[in-house]
N, C-alpha and C positions, 0 to 999 in steps of 0.2 A: 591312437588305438587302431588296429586292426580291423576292419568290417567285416564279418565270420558269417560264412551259408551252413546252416547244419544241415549234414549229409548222416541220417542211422547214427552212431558216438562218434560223429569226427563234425571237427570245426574248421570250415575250408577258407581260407583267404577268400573275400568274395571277386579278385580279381582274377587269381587261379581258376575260380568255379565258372569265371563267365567265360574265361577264352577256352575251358573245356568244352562247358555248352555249347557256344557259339561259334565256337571255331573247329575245335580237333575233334568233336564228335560229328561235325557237318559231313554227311557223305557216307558215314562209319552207321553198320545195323546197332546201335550201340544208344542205348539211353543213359543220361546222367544218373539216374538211380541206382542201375545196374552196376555201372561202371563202380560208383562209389561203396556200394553194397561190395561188389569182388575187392575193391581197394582196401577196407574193412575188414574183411575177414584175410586176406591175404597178410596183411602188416598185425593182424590181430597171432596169425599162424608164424610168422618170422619174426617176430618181435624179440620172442624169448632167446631163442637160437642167437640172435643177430646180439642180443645181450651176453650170451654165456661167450662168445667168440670173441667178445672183446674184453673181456675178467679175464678167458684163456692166455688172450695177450699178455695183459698186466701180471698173471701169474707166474708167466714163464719169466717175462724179463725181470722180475722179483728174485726168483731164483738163480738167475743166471748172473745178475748185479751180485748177489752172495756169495756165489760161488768163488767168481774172483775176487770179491773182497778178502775173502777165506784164505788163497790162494793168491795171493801179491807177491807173499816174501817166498813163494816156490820156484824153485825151477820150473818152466811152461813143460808137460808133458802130453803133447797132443793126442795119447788114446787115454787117457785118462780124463781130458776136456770131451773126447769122443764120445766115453761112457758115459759121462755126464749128461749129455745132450739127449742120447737116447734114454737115458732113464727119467728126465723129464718130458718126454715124449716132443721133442725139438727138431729129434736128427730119428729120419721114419728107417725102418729096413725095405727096401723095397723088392717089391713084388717081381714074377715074371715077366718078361717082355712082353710086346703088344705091340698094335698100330692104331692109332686113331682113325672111325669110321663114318666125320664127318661126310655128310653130304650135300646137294646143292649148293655148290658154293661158286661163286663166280670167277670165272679165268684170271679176272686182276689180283685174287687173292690165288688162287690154287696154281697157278701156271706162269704168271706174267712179273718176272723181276725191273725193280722202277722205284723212283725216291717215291715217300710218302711225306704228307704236308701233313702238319695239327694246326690246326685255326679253332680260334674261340668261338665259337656259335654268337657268343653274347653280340658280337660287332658284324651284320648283315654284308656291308661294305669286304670285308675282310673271308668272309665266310660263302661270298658266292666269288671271290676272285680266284678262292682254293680250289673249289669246286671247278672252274673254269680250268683252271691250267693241268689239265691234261692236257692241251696243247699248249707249247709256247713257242714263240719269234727266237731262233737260235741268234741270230741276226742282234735283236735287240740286248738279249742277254749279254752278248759278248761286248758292245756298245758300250752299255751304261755302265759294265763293272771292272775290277782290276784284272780282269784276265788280259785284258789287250792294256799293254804298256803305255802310257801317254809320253812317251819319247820320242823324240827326230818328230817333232810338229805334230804330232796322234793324240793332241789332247783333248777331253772329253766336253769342256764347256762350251755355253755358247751353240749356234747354229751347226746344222751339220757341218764334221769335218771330214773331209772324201779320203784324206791320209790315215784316218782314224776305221775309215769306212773300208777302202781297201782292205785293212789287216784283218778285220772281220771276216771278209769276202776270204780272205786269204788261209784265212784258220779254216772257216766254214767247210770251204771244198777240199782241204785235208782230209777234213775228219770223212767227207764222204768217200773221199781214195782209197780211208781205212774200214771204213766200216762197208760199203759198199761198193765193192772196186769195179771200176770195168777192165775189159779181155786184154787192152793194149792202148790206152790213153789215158791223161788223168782231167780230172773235172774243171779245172782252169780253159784247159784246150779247146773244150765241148762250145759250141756255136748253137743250136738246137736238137730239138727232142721229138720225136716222134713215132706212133706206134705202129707196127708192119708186121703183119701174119701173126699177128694178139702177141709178139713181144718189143718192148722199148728197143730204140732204134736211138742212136746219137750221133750228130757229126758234128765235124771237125770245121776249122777253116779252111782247110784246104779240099773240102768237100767225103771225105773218108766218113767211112760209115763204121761203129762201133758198138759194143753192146755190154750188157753186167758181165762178170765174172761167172756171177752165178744167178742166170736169169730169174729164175723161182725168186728172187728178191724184189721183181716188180709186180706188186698188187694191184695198183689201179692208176686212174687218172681222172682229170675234170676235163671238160672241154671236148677239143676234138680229133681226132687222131692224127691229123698232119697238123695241130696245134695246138697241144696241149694248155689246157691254163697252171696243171698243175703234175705234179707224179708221182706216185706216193710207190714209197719202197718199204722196204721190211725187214729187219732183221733182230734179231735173238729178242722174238716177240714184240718186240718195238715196230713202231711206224716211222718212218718221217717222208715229209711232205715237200718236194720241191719245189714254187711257186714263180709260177713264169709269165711275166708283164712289159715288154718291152717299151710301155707309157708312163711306166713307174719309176718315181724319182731316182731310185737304185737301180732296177733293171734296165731303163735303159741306154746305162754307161755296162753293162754286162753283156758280157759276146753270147749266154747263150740268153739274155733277158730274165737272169734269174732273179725276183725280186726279193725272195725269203724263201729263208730256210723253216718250216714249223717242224720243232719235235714232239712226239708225242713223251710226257715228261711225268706229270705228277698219276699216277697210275691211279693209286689209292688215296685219300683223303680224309685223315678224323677232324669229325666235329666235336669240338672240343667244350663236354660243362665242366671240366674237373680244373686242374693245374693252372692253365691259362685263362680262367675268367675270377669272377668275384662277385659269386650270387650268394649272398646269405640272408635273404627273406624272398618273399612272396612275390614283390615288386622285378626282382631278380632272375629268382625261376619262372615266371612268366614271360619273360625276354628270352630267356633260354629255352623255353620249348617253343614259343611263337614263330622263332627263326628256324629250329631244328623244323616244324610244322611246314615251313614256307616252301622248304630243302624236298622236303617228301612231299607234298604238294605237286612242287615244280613253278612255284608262282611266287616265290621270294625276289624282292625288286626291292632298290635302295637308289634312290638320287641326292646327289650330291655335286660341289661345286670344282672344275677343274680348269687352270687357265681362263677363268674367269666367264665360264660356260656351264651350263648342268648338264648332264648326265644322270641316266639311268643303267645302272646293271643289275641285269638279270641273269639266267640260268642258261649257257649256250645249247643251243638244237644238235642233233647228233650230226655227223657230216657225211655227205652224201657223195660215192664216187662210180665211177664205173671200172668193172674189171677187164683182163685182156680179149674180153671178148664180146663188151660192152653193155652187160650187162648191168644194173645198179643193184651196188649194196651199201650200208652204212657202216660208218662207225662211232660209238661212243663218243659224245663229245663234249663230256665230264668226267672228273675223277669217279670213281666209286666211293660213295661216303658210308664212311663207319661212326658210331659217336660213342666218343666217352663220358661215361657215367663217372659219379663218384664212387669212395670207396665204402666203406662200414661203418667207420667212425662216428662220422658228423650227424646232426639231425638239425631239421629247419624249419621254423615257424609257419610255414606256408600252409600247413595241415596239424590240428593236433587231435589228440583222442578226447575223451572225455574226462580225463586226469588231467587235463591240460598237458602233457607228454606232449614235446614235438615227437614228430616221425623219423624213423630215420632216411636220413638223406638219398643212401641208395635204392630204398625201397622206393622213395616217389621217383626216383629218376627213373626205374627200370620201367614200373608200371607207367609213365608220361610218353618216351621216348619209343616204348614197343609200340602202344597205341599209336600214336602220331605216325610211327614206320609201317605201319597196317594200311593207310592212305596206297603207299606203295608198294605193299604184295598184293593189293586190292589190283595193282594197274590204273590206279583211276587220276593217274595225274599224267601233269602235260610231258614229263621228265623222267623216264623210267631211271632210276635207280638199278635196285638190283633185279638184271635180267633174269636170274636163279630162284628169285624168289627168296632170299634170306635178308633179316635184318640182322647188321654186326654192330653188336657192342664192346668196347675195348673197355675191361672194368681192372682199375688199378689198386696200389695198395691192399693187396688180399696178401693174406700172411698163412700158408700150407695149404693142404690136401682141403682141411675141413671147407675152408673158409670157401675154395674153390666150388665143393661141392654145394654148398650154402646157394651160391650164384646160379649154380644149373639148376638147383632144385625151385629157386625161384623166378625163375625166367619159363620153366614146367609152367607151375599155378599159374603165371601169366600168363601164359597162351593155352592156357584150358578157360580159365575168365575171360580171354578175350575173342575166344572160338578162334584160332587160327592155330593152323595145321603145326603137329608136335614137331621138333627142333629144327622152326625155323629159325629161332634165334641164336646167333651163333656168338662167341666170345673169344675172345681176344685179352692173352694172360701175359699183365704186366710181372716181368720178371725182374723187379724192381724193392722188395723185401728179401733178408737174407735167409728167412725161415722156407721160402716160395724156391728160392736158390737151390739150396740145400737137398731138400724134398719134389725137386722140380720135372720129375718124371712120375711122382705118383700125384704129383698135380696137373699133371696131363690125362694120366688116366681116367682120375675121376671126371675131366671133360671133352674125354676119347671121342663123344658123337657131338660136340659142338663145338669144339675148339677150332678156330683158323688163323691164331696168330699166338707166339710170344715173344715179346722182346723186350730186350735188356737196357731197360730205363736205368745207365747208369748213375745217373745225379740223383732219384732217390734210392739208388743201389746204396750209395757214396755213405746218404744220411741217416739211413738204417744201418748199416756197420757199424760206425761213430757210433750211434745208439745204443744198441744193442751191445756194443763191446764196451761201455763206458768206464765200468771199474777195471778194464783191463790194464787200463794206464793211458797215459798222453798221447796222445794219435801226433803222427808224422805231419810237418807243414803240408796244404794243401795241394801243391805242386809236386810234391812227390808222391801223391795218392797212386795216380795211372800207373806207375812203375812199379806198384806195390804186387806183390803174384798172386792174390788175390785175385783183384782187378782182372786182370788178365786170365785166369782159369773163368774165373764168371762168364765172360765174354764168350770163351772156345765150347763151356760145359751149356750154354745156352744152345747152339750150332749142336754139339754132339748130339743131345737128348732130343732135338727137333727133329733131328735125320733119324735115329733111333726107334722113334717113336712114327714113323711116318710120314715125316712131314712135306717130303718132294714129292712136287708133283700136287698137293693139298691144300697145302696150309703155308702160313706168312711166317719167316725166321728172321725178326727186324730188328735193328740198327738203333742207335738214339740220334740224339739230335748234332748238328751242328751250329754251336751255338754264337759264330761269328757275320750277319747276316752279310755285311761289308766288306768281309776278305772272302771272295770270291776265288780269286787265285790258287790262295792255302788251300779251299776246300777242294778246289780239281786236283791239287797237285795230291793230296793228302787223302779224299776219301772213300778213292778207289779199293778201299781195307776191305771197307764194308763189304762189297758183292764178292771182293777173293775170301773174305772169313766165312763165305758161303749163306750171306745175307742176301734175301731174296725183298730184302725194304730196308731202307734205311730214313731218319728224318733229314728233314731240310723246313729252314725257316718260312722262307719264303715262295712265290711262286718262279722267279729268276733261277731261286738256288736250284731248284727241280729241273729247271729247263739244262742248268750245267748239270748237276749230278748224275741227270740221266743218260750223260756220256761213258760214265764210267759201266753203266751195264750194256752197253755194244762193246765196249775194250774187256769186258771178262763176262765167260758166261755162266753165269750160276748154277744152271744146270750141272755142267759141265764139273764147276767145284765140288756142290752136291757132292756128286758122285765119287769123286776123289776124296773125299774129307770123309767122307761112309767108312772108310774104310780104317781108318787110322785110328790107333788107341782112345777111348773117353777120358775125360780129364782126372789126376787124381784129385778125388774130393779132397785128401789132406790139407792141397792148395786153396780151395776155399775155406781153408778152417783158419788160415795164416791170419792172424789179427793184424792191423796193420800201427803199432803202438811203437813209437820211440825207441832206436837199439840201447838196451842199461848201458849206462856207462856215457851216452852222449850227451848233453849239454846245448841248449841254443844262447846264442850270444842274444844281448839284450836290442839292439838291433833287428836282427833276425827274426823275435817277435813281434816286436813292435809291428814291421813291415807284414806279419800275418796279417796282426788282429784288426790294422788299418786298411788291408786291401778285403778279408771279410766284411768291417764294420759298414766299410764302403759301400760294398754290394748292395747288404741290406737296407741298409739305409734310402739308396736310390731304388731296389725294388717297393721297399714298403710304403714309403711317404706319395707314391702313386696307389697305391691298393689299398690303404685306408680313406685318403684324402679326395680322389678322383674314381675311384672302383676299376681301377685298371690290373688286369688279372695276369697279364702278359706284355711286355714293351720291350724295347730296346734302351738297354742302361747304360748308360757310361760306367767304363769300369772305372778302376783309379788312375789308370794311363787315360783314359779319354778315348778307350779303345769301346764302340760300340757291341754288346752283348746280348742277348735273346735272355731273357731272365723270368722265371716263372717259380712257384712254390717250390718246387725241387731245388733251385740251385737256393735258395734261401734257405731251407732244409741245412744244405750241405754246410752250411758260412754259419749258421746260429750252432746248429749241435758242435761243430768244431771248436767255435768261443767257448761252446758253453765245457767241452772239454775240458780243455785247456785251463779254464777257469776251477773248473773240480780238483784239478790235481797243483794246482799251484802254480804253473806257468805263467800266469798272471795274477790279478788282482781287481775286485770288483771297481775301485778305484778306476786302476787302468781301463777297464773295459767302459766305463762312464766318460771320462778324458777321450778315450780312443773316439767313442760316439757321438760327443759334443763337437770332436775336433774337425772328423769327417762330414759332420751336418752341413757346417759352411762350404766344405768342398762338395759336397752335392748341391745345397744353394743354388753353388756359381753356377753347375752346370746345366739347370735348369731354368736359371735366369730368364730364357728367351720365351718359355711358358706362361701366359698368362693366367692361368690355372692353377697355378703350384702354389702353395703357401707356403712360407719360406719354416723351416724349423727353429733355425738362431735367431736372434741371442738369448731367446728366453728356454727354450726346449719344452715348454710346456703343453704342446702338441700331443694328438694321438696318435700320431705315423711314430714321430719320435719315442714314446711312450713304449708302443708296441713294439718296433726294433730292441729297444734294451731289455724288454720282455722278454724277446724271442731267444736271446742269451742266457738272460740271470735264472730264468725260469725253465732253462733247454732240457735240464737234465729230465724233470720232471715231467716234463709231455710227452702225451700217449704215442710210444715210438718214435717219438721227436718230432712231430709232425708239425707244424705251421699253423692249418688251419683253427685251432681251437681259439690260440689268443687272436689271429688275425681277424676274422668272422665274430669275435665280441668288441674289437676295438671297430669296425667296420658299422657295426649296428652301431652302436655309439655314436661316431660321427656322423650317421645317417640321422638319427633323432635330433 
């Protein structure tokens, strides 16, 4: 049982109510009384609302299931599907143009193009390494991953190797030739560095003196002017840092003692309650705000065991340089964090009313994680966060205008309850439902004065389509999804409606994720898209990936796109209306599905038997090659409503899909064999990972827009008791 504090008609987990008391209210003009008084009447004010939005849902896709039931044996006549939509109020007419007029919003979102990290708040470890890599070792990056070839003796194991080290060195000072050129030499050549009438000075070996391309590129330095320790340059917003040690085991085999390279890399940073963790009680969200709390604090600290030493990491100090004229200034020396909230849907035991009703889920996240971020408009921690004064929340799964508006208006009542000045809170609109798609310009509008980001969460794009389109017929193998014109209008009518709407020079137009953390290579070679489609953020897994991807914004400058892509026709919506369903008349050989339903079943299988079993919200999966993958509710999303597809219409057989499930259990097994954590699923399958994966199929059709969480989060408490 539960230990409950009554707060007025609500029943608080009493572990919730003590890190409220004792922790997140420490410092805040704020009594628990009050606090829970406004929580009360707030969730007492949104409750209805937050209920009729999600009937709205179930009504539409009622209807919209009918329709093509109706409508199988027809010809597809797409203004006919058009009228449809708008006479159940799906597909909005939109309004006159406009610009969005948020305000205070800080440079990393409004001006400064650069990969963005999501990290699970839930893992402290994890969640201040995010936050740390705005800076990162280019040096190291290139090192440890497949960018640099391990051919001709360059391989990576084992002690330093200098052949390995070299090509590093050798890539390194390319990229600065290109991004940073100087007037008539290149950066191999350079012997040292120093500063003369406030601008950088370099020579040569043979004693030539040389200087940037375009001097305004050098910002500052460390040390001292005939010997620099360091040299920090700048371009298309970006920093990087050139670091010079002639004692240091790299620099001093380096003519000019360059020791590293630091780039300035993960700009932006969400903290992540939604997709990536797995909180569904009390015990849960208490982790999840305790660490978001630490983050806005500035006193989050985790030790842990490395090379057979401990370690503590904490939150890095900002960095301190001098300019060309010696003067000190700083710079930021963290990401800017944002945190995602959940969406509408869920509710969770950690608070109930007096009906016993859990709350809903978004409503305690909004009101937890505003307060907690009030620490930080306060100023009163060690880590200033946002220098603007804004807390940004990235709130996903919202489905249209309403739902949007829902969000502003309660994010309002929260900062009138919590006394803090009207639209500090800013929001960040996952363009990841196809109702939000669709209508995705007057879901801007309604959050004209608080929006600073949206972006196109393909992977639950993917599993709302499948969704949503389910009577339409058998959806396309998984691999041909990207190439469907759908897909691709999503992507460019994202970019259009942001530029549209204002968004250069303001606001964030971002990317999704890259979901290989290990192919490092593909991702340089590959996702340079992102800033030419005129994305000013894109994800990256890791903090490594960030330090590569942030190559690719000095190689294109999004501004620059911006302004070019302004100009060019908006997408036709007809193209997002394309369903993406089997052409009549095709046929998949029995093969052919097999190797679907086996490389879905796979997936899920390895995501879930970690998220039931272990409460792991986020990992790295082996796919069915043994190719490691970044896997979180969305792509599971994608792999269940597709079985379950496919399943609907006959493609397979509930049969097969059981065989298929069983089969792949043991190959997931294996692959986790080295786990001492893991419970194995076979031979018996009686399991609740197991359980729930075949759930997530036979039951897909039926969940609330196909979503994950409802059977995940019952089978989860389950194992938990």
């Amino acid at each position: 049982m539960i230990e409950r504090v009554k707060h007025g008609g609500l029943q608080i987990a009493s572990e919730l109510d003590d890190l409220l008391k004792n922790e997140i209210l420490d410092g805040l003009d704020i009594e628990p009384s009050d606090f829970w008084a406004s929580f009360q009447a707030i969730f007492e004010e949104f409750l209805p609302r937050n209920n009729a939005l999600i009937r709205k849902r179930e009504d539409i896709q009622t209807k919209i299931d009918q329709w093509h039931i109706e409508n199988r044996e027809n010809s597809f006549d797409l203004e006919v599907y058009k009228d449809f939509l708008k006479d159940i109020g799906y597909l909005l007419i939109e309004g006159e143009d406009f610009k969005i007029r948020t305000s205070r919003v800080d440079p990393e979102i409004s001006n400064i193009a650069g990969p963005q990290l999501v990290v699970p708040v839930t893992n402290a470890r994890f969640a201040l390494n995010a936050a740390n890599a705005r800076w990162g070792s280019l040096y190291d990056a290139l090192y440890g991953t497949d960018v640099i070839s391990e051919d001709s003796g360059s391989e990576k194991g084992g002690a330093y190797n200098p052949v390995r080290g070299e090509k590093v060195i050798q890539f390194s000072k390319n990229f600065l030739d290109d991004t940073t050129p100087l007037l008539d030499q290149k950066f191999k050549d350079i012997t040292g560095f120093n500063i003369e009438n406030n601008a950088l000075q370099l020579t040569t070996a043979d004693q030539k003196k040389t200087s940037l391309k375009n001097p305004d590129q050098f910002i500052g330095y460390q040390g001292s002017t005939d010997n620099p320790k360091s040299v920090l340059l700048k371009h298309n917003d970006l920093h990087i840092e050139i670091q010079i040690d002639r004692n240091d085991s790299v620099g001093k085999d380096d003519p000019a003692g360059i020791k590293d390279i630091l780039m300035e890399s993960a700009v932006t940073t969400i903290q992540d309650c939604e997709d990536s963790v797995a909180a569904v009680d009390a015990e849960d969200k208490t982790l999840v705000y305790r660490n978001w709390l630490g983050l806005m604090k500035g006193d989050l600290t985790e030790t842990f065991l490395k090379g057979g030493s401990e370690m503590t990491r904490e939150l890095n100090p900002d960095r301190e340089y001098l300019d060309n004229k010696g003067d000190s200034f700083f710079l930021p020396g963290r990401s800017l964090m944002l945190v995602r909230n959940v969406g509408h849907l869920m509710t969770n035991s950690a608070v109930i009313d007096g009906k016993g009703n859990e709350v809903p889920e978004g409503i305690l996240d909004a009101m937890f994680t505003i307060c907690i971020a009030k620490h930080d408009l306060n100023n009163a921690n060690k880590h200033r966060n946002s220098r603007a004064g804004s807390v940004y929340i990235v709130k996903p799964k919202m489905h249209g205008p309403e739902e949007i508006k829902f969000t502003c208006d309660l994010f309002s009542s929260i900062e009138k309850a919590l006394d803090i000045k009207p639209l500090s809170v800013k929001v960040g609109i996952m363009d990841e439902e196809r109702r939000t798609t669709l209508n995705l310009k007057e879901c801007i509008r309604e959050a004209k004065e608080r929006v600073i980001f949206i972006n196109t969460g393909f992977l639950d794009r993917t599993g709302d389509e499948i969704h949503t389109c389910m009577e339409a017929g058998p959806m396309v193998p998984k691999a041909e999804m990207k190439q469907q014109p759908w897909i691709n209008a999503y992507e460019d009518w994202n970019v259009d409606n942001g530029l549209l709407t204002g968004f250069k020079g303001q606001a964030q137009i971002g990317k999704g994720m890259w979901a290989m953390p290990d192919e490092m290579l593909e991702m340089l070679q590959t996702k340079t898209m992102h800033p030419e489609a005129g994305a000013n953020c894109a994800w990256v897994p890791s903090p490594t990936a960030a330090t590569l991807h942030v190559m690719h914004y000095h190689q294109v400058s999004v501004s620059e796109q911006q302004e070019l892509l302004s100009t060019r026709p908006r997408v036709d919506i007809n193209n997002l209306l394309s369903i993406p369903i089997l052409e009549k008349g095709r046929s998949l050989t029995k093969q052919e599905i097999q190797n679907e339903l086996d490389n879905n079943a796979q997936g899920i299988l390895g995501y879930v038997v970690r998220w039931i079993d272990q409460g792991v919200g986020c990992s790295k999966v082996l796919d069915i090659n043994n190719i490691g993958l970044m896997e979180d509710r969305a792509t599971c999303r994608i792999s269940s409503q597709h079985m379950a597809n496919w399943l609907h219409h006959g493609i397979c057989s509930e049969e097969q899909i059981i065989e298929t499930m069983k089969r792949m259990a043991i190959v997931v097994d294996k692959q986790n064999a080295g786990d001492p954590e893991y419970n194995n699923m076979a031979p018996d399958y009686s399991g609740l990972a197991f359980s729930a994966a075949c759930s997530l199929v036979l039951q897909g059709r039926v969940q609330p827009s196909g979503y994950t969480e409802p059977i995940l989060h019952a089978k989860r408490l389950e194992f938990k008791e």
